[in-house]
C-alpha angles and dihedrals in degrees: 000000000000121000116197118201109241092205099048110006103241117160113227124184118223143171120242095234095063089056088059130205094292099033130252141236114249130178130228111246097203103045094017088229111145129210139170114255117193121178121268098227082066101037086051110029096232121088117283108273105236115277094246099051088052086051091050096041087055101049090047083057099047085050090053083059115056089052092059092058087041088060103043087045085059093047103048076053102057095043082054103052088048091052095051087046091053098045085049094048085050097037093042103036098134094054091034087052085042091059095039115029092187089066093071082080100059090041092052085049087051082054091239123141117242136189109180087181104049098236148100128203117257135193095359114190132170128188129187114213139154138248099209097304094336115105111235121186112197119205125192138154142115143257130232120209106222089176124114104242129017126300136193110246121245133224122267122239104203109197118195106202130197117226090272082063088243114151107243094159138038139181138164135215142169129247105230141242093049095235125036118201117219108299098009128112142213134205133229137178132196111193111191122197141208082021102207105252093241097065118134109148126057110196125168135178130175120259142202103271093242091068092073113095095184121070120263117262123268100229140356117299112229110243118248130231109252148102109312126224137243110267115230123239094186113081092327091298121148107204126229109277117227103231126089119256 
């Protein structure tokens, strides 16, 4: 039969006959612990298994084991790893959103705020002139880059909106310089004319500079002297005010 310290866990061989009808107290040479050991036709009623199948039995078993604590290690990984993605994805959104535009979606449906570009909108103001009898809406601000390092300034889209909140009218800009170190902030003005007459709304949101088709301007507009509007706090949008231009 096979004896199995239960201190240290040492595997001894031994004959039946020197456990004795009644068992036998035998001591562990490696640790020095000692146990009873009594035979198991005895401790379970039924003849001694042979002492190889036992062997066999118990190793089968230690390897069972220690796949069980293989699997749940991988799984406590992978639920680790998953863990650390997801708080990186969470912690780092804007860059995450920078790299890959198409993730903006999924974080709005989290309900978390994003800013791929770094930057919110400042000192909005919008006029409405004429030159001579033709409308003209003037748009100007800045925009302040929040982010942690420098970042290279986008372009502006300017939507006029009719009451229905329907866009009639559309012009780009860029903000300017061309790169904002942390903190610091850049202008940037839209003049349309002729402004459709119905115009109501004014909304703007930064762009990918790409998506300007008009050259950036040569040097920094002057603000003007009106009602500001409302600063965004989603993706660097200002939504439309509600009052008329």
């Amino acid at each position: 039969m096979i004896l199995i310290c239960p201190s240290c866990s040492t595997h001894y061989f031994a004959d039946d006959s020197t456990i004795g009808e009644s068992g036998r107290t035998v001591k562990c040479a490696a640790c020095g612990h000692s146990w009873f050991v009594q035979p198991k036709s005895l401790a379970e009623g039924k003849p001694a298994a042979p002492a190889h199948e036992i062997y066999r039995e118990r190793l089968r078993e230690q390897r069972r084991e220690k796949s069980r604590v293989a699997a749940a290690f991988s799984w406590v990984l992978v639920g680790g790893l998953f863990a650390g993605a997801t708080f990186a994805a969470f912690m780092f959104r804007n860059d995450v959103v920078k790299v890959w535009p198409q993730s903006a979606a999924a974080y709005k449906l989290a309900g978390l705020d994003v800013n791929r570009f770094g930057l919110d909108f400042a000192d909005i103001e919008r006029a409405r002139t004429f030159n001579d009898t033709i409308p003209v809406v003037t748009v100007t601000g800045r925009a302040v880059n929040v982010a942690n390092s420098a970042v290279e300034t986008p372009g502006v889209r300017v939507d006029l909106r009719d009451e229905a909140g329907k866009i009639v009218a559309t012009e780009y800009s860029f903000v300017t310089p061309g790169e904002l170190e942390r903190g610091a902030s850049g202008q940037f003005g839209v003049v349309v004319e002729p402004a459709p007459v119905e115009s109501f709304e004014v909304a703007v949101s930064f762009v990918e500079r790409s998506a300007v088709p008009n050259e950036p301007p040569t040097e920094e507009l002057p603000p003007l002297t009106d009602e500001p509007l409302p600063v965004a706090e989603d993706e660097g949008i200002v939504p439309a005010t509600e009052d008329p231009l």
